[in-house]
Each structure stands twice: as C-alpha cells, then as structure tokens.
DRENDO-1510 file (C-alpha; in Angstrom, 1 decimal, always signed):
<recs>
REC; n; res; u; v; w
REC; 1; UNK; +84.2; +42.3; -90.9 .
REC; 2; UNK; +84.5; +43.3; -87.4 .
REC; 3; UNK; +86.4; +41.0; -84.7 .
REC; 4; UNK; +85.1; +42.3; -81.9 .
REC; 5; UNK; +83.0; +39.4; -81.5 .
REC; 6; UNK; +83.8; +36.0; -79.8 .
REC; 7; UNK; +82.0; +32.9; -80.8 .
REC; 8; UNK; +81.4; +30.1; -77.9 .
REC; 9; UNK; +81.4; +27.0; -78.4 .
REC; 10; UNK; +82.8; +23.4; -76.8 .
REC; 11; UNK; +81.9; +20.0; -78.9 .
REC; 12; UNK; +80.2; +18.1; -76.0 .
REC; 13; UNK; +77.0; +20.7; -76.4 .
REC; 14; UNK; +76.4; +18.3; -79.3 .
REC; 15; UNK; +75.7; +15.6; -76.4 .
REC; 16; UNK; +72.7; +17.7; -74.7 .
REC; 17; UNK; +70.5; +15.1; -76.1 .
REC; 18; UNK; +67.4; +13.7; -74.7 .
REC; 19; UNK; +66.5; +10.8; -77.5 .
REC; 20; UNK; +66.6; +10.2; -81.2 .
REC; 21; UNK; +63.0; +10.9; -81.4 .
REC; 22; UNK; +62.7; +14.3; -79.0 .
REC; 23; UNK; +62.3; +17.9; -81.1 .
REC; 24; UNK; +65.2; +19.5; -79.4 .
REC; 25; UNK; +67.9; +18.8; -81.5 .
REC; 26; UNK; +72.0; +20.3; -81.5 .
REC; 27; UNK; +72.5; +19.0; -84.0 .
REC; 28; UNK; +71.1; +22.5; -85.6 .
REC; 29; UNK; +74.5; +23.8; -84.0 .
REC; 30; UNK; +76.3; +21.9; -86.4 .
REC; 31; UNK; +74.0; +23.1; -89.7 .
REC; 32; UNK; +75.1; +26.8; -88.4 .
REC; 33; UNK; +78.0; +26.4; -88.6 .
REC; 34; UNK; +78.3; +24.5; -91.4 .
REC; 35; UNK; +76.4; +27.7; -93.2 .
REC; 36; UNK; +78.7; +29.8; -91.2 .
REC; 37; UNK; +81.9; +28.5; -92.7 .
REC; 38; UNK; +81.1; +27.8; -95.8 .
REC; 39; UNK; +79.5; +31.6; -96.2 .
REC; 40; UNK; +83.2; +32.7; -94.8 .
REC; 41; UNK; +81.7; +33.7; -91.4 .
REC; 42; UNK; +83.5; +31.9; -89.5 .
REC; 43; UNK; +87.0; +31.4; -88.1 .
REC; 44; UNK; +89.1; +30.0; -85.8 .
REC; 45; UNK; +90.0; +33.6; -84.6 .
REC; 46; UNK; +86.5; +34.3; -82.7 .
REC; 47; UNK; +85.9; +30.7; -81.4 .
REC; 48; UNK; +86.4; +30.0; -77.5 .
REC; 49; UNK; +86.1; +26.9; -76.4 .
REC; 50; UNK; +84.2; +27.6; -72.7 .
REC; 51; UNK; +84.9; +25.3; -69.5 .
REC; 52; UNK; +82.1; +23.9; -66.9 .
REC; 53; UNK; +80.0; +26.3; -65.1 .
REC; 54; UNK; +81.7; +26.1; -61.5 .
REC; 55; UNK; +78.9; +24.4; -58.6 .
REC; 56; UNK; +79.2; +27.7; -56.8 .
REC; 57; UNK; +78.0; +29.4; -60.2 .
REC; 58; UNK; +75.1; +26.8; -60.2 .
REC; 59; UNK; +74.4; +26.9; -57.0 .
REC; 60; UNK; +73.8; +30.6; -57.3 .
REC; 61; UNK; +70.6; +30.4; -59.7 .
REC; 62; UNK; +69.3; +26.9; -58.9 .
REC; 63; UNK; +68.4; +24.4; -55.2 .
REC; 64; UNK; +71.4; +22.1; -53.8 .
REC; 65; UNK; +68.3; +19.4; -54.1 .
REC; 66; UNK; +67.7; +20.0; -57.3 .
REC; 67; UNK; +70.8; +19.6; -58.7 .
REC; 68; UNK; +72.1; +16.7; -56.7 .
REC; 69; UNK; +69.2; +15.3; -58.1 .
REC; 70; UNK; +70.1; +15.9; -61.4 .
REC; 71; UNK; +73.6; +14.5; -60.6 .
REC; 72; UNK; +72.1; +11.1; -59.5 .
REC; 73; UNK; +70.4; +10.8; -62.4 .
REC; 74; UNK; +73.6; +11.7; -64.7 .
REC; 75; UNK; +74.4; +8.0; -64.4 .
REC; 76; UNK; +74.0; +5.5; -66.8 .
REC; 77; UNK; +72.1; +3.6; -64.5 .
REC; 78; UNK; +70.1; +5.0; -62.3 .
REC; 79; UNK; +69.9; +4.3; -58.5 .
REC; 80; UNK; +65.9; +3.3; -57.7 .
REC; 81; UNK; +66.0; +6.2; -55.1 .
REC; 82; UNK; +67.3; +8.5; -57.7 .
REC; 83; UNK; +64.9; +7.6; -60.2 .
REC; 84; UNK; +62.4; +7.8; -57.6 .
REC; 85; UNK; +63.3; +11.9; -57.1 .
REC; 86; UNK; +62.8; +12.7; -61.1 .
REC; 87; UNK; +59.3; +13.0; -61.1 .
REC; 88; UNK; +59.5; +15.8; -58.4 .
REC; 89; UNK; +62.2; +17.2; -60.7 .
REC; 90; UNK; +60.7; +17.5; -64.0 .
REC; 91; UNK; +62.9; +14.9; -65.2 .
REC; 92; UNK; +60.9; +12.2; -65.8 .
REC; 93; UNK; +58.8; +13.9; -68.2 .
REC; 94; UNK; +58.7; +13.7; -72.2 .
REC; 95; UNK; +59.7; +17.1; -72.5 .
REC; 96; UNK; +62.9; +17.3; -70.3 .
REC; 97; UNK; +63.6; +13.1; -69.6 .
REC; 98; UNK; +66.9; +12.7; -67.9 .
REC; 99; UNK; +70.4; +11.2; -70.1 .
REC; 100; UNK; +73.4; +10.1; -69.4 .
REC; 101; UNK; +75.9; +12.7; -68.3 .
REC; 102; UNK; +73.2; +15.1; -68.0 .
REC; 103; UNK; +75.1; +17.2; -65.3 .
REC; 104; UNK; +78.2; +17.2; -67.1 .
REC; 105; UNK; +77.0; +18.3; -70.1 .
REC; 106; UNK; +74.6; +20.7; -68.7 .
REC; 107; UNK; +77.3; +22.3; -66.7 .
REC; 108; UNK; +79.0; +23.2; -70.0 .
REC; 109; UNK; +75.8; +24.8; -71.5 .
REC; 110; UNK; +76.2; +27.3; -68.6 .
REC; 111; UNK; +80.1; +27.4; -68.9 .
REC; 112; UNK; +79.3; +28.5; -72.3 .
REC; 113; UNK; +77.0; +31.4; -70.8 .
REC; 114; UNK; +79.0; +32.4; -68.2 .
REC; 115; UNK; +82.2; +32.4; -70.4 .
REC; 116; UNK; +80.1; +34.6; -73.3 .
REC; 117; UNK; +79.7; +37.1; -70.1 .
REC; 118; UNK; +83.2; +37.4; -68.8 .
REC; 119; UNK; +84.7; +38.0; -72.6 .
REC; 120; UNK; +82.2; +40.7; -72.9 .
REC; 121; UNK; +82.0; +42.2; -69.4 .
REC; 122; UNK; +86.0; +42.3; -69.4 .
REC; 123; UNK; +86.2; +44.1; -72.5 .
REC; 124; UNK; +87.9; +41.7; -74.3 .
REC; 125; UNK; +84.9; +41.4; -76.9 .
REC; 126; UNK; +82.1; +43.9; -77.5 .
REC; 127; UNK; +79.9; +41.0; -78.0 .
REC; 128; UNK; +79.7; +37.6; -77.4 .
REC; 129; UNK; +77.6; +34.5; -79.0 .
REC; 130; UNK; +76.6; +31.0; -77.6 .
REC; 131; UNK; +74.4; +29.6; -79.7 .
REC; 132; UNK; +74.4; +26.5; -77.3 .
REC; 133; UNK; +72.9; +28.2; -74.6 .
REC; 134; UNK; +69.6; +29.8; -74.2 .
REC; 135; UNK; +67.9; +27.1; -71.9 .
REC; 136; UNK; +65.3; +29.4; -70.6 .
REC; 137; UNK; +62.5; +27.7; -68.7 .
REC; 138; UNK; +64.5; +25.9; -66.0 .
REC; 139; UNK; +63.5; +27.1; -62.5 .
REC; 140; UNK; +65.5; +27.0; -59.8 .
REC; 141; UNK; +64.6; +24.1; -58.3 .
REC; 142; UNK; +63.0; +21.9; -61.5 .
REC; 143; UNK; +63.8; +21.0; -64.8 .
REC; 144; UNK; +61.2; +22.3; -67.6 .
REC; 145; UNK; +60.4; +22.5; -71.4 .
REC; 146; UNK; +63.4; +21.0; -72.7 .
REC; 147; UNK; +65.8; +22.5; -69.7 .
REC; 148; UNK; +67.9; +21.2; -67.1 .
REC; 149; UNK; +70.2; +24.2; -66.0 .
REC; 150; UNK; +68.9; +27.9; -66.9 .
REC; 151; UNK; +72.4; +28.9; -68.3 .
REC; 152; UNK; +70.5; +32.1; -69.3 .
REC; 153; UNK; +69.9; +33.3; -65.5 .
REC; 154; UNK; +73.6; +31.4; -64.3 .
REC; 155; UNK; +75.3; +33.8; -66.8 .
REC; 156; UNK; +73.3; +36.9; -65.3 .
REC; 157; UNK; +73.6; +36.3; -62.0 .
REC; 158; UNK; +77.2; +35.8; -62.6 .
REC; 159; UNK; +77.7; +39.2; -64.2 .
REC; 160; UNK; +75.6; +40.5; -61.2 .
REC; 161; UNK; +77.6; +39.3; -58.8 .
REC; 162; UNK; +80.9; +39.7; -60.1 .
REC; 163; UNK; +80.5; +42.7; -62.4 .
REC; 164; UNK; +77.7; +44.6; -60.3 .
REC; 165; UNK; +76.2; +45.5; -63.5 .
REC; 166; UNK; +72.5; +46.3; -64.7 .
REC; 167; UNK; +71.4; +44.0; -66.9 .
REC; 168; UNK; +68.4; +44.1; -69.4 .
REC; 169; UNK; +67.6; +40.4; -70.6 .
REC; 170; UNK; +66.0; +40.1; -74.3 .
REC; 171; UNK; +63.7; +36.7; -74.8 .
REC; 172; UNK; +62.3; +36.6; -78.3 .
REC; 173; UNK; +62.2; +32.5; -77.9 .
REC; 174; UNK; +58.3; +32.0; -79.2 .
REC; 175; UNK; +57.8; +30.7; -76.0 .
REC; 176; UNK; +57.8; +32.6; -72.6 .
REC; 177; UNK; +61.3; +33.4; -70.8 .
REC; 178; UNK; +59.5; +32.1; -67.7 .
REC; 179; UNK; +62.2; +30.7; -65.7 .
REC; 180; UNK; +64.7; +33.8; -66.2 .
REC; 181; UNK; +61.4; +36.1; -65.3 .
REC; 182; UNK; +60.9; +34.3; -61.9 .
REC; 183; UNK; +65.1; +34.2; -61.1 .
REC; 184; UNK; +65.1; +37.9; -61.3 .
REC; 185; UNK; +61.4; +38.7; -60.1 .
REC; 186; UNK; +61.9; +40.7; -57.8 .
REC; 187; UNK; +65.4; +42.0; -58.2 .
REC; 188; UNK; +65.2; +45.7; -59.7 .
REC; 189; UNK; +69.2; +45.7; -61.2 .
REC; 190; UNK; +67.7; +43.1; -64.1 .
REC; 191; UNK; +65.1; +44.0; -66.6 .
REC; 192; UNK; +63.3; +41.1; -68.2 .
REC; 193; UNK; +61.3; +41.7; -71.2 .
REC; 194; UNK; +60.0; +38.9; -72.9 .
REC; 195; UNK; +58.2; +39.2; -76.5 .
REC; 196; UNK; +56.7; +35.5; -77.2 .
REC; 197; UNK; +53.2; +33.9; -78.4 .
REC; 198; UNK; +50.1; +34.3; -76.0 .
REC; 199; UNK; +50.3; +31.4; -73.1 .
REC; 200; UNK; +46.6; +30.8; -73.8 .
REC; 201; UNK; +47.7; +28.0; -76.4 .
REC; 202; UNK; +51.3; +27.3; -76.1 .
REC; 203; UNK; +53.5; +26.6; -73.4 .
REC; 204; UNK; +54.3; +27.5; -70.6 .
REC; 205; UNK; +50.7; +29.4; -70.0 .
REC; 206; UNK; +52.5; +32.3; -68.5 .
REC; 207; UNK; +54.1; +35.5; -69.6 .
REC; 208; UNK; +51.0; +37.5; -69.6 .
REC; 209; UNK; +51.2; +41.8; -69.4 .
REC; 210; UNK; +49.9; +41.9; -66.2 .
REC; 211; UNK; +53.0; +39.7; -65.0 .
REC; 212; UNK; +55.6; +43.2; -63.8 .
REC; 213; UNK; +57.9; +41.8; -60.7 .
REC; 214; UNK; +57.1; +42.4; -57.1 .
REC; 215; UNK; +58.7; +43.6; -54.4 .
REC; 216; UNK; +60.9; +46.0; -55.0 .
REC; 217; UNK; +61.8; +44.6; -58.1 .
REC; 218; UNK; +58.0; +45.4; -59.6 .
REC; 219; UNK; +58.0; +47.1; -63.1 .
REC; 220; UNK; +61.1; +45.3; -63.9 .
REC; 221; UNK; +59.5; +42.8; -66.2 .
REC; 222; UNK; +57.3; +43.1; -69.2 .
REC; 223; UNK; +55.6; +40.5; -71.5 .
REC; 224; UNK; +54.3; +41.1; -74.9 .
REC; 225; UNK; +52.2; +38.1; -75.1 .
REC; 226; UNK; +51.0; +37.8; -79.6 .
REC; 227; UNK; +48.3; +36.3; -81.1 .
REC; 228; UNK; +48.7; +33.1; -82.9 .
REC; 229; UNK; +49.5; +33.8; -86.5 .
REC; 230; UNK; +51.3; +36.9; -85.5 .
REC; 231; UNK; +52.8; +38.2; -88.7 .
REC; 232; UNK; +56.5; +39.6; -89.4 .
REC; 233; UNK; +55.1; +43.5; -89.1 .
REC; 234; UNK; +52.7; +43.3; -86.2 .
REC; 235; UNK; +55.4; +41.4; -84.3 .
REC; 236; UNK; +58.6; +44.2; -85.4 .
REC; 237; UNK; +56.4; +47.2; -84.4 .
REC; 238; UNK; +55.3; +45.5; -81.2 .
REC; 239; UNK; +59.0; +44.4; -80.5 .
REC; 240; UNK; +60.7; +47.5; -81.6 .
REC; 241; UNK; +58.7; +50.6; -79.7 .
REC; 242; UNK; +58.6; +48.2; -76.5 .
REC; 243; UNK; +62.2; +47.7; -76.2 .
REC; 244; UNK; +63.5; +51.1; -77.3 .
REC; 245; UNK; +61.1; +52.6; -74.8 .
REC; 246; UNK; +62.5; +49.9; -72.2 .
REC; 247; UNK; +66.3; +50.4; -72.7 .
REC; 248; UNK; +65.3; +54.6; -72.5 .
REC; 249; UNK; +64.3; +54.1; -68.9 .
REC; 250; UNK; +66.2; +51.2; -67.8 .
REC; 251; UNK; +69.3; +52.2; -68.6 .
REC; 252; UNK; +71.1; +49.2; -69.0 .
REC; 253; UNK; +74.8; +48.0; -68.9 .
REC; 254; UNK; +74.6; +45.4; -70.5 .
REC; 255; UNK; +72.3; +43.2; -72.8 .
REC; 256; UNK; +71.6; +39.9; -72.2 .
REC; 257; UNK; +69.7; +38.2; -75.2 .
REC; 258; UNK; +67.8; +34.8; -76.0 .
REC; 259; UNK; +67.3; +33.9; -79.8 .
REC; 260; UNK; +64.8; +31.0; -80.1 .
REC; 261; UNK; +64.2; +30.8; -83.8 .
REC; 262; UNK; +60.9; +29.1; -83.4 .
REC; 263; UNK; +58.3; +32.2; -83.8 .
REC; 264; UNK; +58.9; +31.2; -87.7 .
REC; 265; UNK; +56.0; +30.1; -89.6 .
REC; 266; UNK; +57.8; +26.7; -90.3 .
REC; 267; UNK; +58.1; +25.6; -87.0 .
REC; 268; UNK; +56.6; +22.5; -85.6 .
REC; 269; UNK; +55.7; +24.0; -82.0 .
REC; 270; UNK; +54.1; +27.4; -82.4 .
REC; 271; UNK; +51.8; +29.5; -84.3 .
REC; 272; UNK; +53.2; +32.2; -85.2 .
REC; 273; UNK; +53.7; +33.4; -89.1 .
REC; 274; UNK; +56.7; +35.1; -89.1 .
REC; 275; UNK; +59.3; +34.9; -91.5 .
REC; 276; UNK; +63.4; +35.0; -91.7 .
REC; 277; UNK; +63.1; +39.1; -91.7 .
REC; 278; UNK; +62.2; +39.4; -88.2 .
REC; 279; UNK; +65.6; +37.6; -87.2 .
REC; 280; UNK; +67.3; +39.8; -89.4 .
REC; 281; UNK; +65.9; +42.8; -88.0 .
REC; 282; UNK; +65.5; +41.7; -84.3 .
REC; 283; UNK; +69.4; +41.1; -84.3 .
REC; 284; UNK; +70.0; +44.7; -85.8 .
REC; 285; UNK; +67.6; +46.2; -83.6 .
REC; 286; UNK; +69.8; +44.6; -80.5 .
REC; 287; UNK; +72.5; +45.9; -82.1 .
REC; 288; UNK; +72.0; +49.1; -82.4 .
REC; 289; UNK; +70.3; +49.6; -79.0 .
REC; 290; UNK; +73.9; +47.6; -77.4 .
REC; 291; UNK; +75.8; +50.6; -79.1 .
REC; 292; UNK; +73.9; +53.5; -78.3 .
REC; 293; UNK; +73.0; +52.7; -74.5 .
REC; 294; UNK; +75.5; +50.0; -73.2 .
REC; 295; UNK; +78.9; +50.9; -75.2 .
REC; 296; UNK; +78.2; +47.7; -77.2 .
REC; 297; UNK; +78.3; +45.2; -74.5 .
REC; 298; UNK; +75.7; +42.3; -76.0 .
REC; 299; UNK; +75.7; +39.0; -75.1 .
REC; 300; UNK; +73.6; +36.7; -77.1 .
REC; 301; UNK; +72.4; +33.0; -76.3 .
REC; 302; UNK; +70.3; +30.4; -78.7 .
REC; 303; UNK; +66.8; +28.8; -77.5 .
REC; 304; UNK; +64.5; +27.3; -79.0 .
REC; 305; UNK; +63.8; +26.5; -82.9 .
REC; 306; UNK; +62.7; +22.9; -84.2 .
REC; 307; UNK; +63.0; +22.8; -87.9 .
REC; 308; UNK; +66.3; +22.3; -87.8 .
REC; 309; UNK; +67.3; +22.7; -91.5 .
REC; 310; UNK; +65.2; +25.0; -92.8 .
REC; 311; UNK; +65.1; +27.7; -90.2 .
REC; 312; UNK; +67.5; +27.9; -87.5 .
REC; 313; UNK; +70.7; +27.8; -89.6 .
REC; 314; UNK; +69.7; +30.1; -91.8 .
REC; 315; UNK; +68.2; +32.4; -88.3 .
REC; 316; UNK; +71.5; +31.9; -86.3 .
REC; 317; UNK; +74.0; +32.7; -89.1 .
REC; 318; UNK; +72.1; +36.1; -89.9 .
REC; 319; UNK; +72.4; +36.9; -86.0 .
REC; 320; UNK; +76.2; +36.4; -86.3 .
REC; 321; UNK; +76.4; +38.2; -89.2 .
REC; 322; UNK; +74.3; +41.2; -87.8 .
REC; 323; UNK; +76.7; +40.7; -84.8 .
REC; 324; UNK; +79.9; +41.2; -86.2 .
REC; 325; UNK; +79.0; +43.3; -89.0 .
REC; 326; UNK; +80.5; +41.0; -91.6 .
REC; 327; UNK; +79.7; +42.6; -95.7 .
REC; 328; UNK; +77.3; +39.9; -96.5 .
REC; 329; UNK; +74.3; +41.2; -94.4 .
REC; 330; UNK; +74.4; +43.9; -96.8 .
REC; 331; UNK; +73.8; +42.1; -99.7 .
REC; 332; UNK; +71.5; +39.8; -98.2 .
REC; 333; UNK; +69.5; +43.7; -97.3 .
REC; 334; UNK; +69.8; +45.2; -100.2 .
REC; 335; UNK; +68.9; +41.9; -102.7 .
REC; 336; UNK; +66.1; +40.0; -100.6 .
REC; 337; UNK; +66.7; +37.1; -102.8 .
REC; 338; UNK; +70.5; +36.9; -102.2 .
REC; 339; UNK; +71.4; +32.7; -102.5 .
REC; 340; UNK; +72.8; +30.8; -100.0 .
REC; 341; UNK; +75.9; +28.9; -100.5 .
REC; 342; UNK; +75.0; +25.6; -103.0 .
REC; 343; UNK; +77.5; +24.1; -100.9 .
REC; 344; UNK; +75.1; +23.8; -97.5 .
REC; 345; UNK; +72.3; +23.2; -99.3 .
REC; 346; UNK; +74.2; +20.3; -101.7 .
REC; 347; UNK; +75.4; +18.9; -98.3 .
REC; 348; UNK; +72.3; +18.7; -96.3 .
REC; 349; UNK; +69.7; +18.4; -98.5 .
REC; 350; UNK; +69.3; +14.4; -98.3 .
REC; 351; UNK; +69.6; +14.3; -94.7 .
REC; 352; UNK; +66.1; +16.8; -94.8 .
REC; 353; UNK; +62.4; +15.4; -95.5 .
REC; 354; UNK; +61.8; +19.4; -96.9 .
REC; 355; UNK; +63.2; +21.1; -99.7 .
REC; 356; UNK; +65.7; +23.0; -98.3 .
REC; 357; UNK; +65.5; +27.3; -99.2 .
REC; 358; UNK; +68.3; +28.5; -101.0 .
REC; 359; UNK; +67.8; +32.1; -100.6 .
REC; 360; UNK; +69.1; +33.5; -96.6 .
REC; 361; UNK; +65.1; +35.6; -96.4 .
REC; 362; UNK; +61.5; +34.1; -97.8 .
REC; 363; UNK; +60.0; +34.7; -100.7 .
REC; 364; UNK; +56.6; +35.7; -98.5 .
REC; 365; UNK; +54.9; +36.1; -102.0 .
REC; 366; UNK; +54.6; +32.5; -102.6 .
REC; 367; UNK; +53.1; +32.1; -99.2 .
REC; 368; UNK; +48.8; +32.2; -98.7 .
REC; 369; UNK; +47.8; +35.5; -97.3 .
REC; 370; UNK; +46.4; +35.0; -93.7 .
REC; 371; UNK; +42.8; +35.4; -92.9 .
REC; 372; UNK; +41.9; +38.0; -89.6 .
REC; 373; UNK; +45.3; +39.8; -90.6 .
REC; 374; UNK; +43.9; +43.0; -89.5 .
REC; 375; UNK; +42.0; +41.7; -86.1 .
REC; 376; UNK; +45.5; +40.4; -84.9 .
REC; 377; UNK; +47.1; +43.5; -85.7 .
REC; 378; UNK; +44.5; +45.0; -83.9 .
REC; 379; UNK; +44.8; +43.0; -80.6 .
REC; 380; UNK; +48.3; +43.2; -80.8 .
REC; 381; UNK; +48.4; +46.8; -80.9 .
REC; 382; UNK; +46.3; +46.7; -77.7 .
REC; 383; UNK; +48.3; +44.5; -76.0 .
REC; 384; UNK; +51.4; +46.5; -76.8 .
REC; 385; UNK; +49.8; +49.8; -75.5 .
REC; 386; UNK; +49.3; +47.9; -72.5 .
REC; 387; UNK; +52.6; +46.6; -71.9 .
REC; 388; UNK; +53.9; +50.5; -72.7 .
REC; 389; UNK; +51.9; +52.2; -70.5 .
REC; 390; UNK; +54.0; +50.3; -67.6 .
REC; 391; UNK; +57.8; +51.4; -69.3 .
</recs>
C-alpha cells in the first residue's frame, strides 16, 4: 500500500451538528473509519490531526459581517440582536440552523481543508483526504444547504494565494458545487466543473450548462446538470469524457475534489440511480488524471451523503483505498462480490433501520430495471455535448 497519502482528521468534526433529527450527520465519519480500520486501511501513520482555519484564511473566501454573525450566534445563548441577524444569514433556517460553537467547530472543518492543501502542495504527501470537509454551498456572505464556512473554496483560495497554483476543482456531490462556482467565477487560475443532478428538482436550482464564468474568468466553469434517475453508465461516460477533455486544456496543478456520496440510488435527498461502481471508478478516474497531468497532487474533501450506513462508508473507504492504492481495491475489481468485513456489519447493524450490505459494490441484478432508461441516456448525451463544445 502506498503512504503517500495523508488522512485529515480532528475529533471535534464529530460536533458539526445541527440537531438529532437533521439529515447531515458525522457521525458517518465514524462508520468510515470504523470500515477503514477494521478492513486494515487505516493507521496512525497517515492521520493528521489539522488546527483552526486562521480568521485571515476565512476572511479570504467569506464577509467580516457574515462571519461575526456567525460568531454571535456560536453562543449558547444567543444575544436578541444576534438572533435577530440569522435570518439574513441563512442561519435560521431548517437546513443550516445555527449550534453551539458553530464558529469553532466550523473553523476546524476549514483547518482540515487548508491543512489537506499544505501537506499536498508542500510535497510532503501526493495526496491528501478530509473526509470532514466538503461544505460546498456556503457563499461568501450566507450560510446554505447544510453549510456554514465553504472549507472547499478557504482551502483553494489558500493554495492560490500562497502556492500561486492552478487549480481545477472536481464536485461530484449530487447536488450543485454552487458556492465554490460563484468564489471563483470570475477568476481564470481555477476551473470548476461540477457533475450533479438537474436544478430543475433538487436544490440549489443552479448549475445549469449555460452557467461558464464571466469576466475574464468565463469558460472556466462547466456544469453537467443529469436527469433524475441518471444511471451508473450514462453518469461515467458523461463524467469521464468531460473531465479528461477539461484537465487537457486546463492544465492544472493541482486537483481539488468534492465527494458527496449522495448521487446513490439509496439516498434520501436525490434522484439519481447510481450505484457503489461510480465511486469506485470516479475516484480512479481522479486518480489517474492527478498522475498524468498534475504530478499526483490531489486533494480530496467529503460532502454530501445521507444514508449513513449503507452508503457513505462503504463510498468513502473505496475513495481511500483508490487513493492510496492499498491491494484490496483489486479484489474488490476483480470479484464484484468481494464481502465486507462481518466485523462492521456485526457492529452496526442494530444501530441501522436497513439491512446493512455486506458486499463493498451492489448486486444491481436484484435491483428493478428503470423505465425511460434510454430517453435519459439520450438527454444526457445532449447535455454532455453541450457542456463539451465549451472545453
């Protein structure tokens, strides 16, 4: 197994936490690396344990309002003027409601970013993984779908500012990387490409093909907005010609990448059919590219995924594994229906209302065959076309 790849991580990520009852839940950090471990992925060896994200760092992606806003409303109680200001933050909201020690803890989401940049970008790792990060639709002066801090656009404007280096940000999060897109709009040394279902039914109703930068940094974005009940195939070919196509023009120094694990037919909050092969092959695609273009500099973040024990441990530890090239991705490739440790699924299994899978890919063959399969290939192909005729 290669070592060349650190894994970030600080306990208190574990305390980004909105409610009991809300969908984004860390404690999917902890099924990872639970699988992680007990798969014998894991060591003390690549863990780094990150610090805050500095207020200069913050400062550099998001409003001094904003986030002096968010500070007041770190406190366990309140002030009335403070609470007053959430509503014109986005924090009063049921998708991003403010908690205790939200600054705090928010600061070390980015700390995590940032620090996943400067072990990559000093050449102490070829790659780097936060899993905790990936808090892509914060803008720079609101909180939004789920997000405080965009840790995602804090850790590229960092390496932008301190590395002076072009970087080419990944979002396959089901939902649109729309508060990374609008950071870097209209800056021309970052490429944002963003592959995510249609914003005609899913938030946040933006990331359409039409949507390219402006200024001088137009035709440095690209969407690839899917149709709902976008299968695994329509969704590689779509993904993999777009991007190699990107990277061939762009040029790149480094790769910045967002993997929400929520474009999975099991999750609660999209409606998209994919299955666990496109986040094996998404993450080997990366790979690859990383090496061939950008002497293997990759830096990889979480997002979004909300079946938390059927999915996103099982999506996060094949990313890692793709990562550092550890033997057991081959025989999860070469035997599709290659069991995951009894271990995990013994130790989790009561603490989920589904049966847990006990195989690291689906067995698609047990699933119903979708109706319209070949007019959402169709559209999708279109779509893509579109999208190319702009690389």
């Amino acid at each position: 197994m290669s070592i060349n790849s650190a894994f970030i991580y600080h306990p208190q990520t574990l305390n980004y936490k909105f409610n009991e009852h809300h969908p984004f839940n860390q404690k999917r950090l902890t099924l990872t690396m639970d699988l992680l471990k007990k798969a014998n992925a894991l060591n003390e060896k690549n863990m780094i344990t990150p610090n805050l994200a500095s207020e200069e760092s913050i400062h550099d992606v998001h409003q001094t309002e904003f986030i002096e806003a968010v500070k007041n409303l770190s406190s366990p109680s309140p002030s009335k003027k403070a609470l007053h200001q959430a509503e014109k933050f986005g924090l009063d909201k049921d998708d991003t409601p403010y908690f205790p020690n939200m600054h705090e803890v928010t600061s070390i989401v980015a700390g995590g970013s940032i620090e996943a940049g400067k072990q990559v970008m000093s050449g102490q790792y070829e790659h780097a993984l936060h899993l905790g990060g990936g808090l892509h639709h914060a803008m720079p002066d609101r909180s939004a779908g789920f997000c405080v801090y965009n840790d995602a656009a804090i850790a590229i404007q960092y390496i932008r500012k301190h590395y002076d280096s072009k970087v080419l940000f990944i979002d396959t999060d089901v939902h649109h990387g729309d508060g990374v897109q609008w950071s870097f709009y209209a800056d021309p040394e970052v490429f944002t490409f963003s592959i995510h279902e249609t914003g005609k039914y899913l938030f946040p109703g933006t990331g359409y093909v039409n949507e390219r930068g402006e200024d001088s940094g137009f035709g440095y974005n690209l969407n690839l907005p899917m149709e709902p009940y976008t299968e695994d195939e329509s969704w590689m070919s779509c993904f993999s010609e777009t991007l190699e196509r990107i990277i061939k023009s762009f040029k790149p120094d480094v790769i910045v990448s967002v993997h929400g694990v929520d474009a999975h037919v099991y999750d609660p909050l999209s409606h998209i059919h994919c299955s666990m092969e496109i986040y094996l092959k998404m993450p080997q695609l990366i790979h690859k590219l990383a090496h061939e273009h950008c002497n293997g500099k990759w830096i990889a973040l979480g997002g979004g995924g909300y079946d938390i024990y059927r999915v996103v441990p099982r999506a996060w530890s094949l990313l890692w594994l793709v990562m550092t090239d550890h033997p057991l991705i081959r025989s999860i490739i070469e035997k599709p229906n290659f069991a995951l440790p009894e271990e995990w699924i013994h130790r989790w299994q009561n603490e989920s209302s589904k049966l847990l899978p006990n195989t690291w890919l689906d067995d698609k063959d047990k699933w119903k065959p979708m109706p319209r399969r070949e007019q959402i290939t169709k559209q999708n192909e279109k779509t893509k076309e579109m999208a190319l005729t702009y690389c």
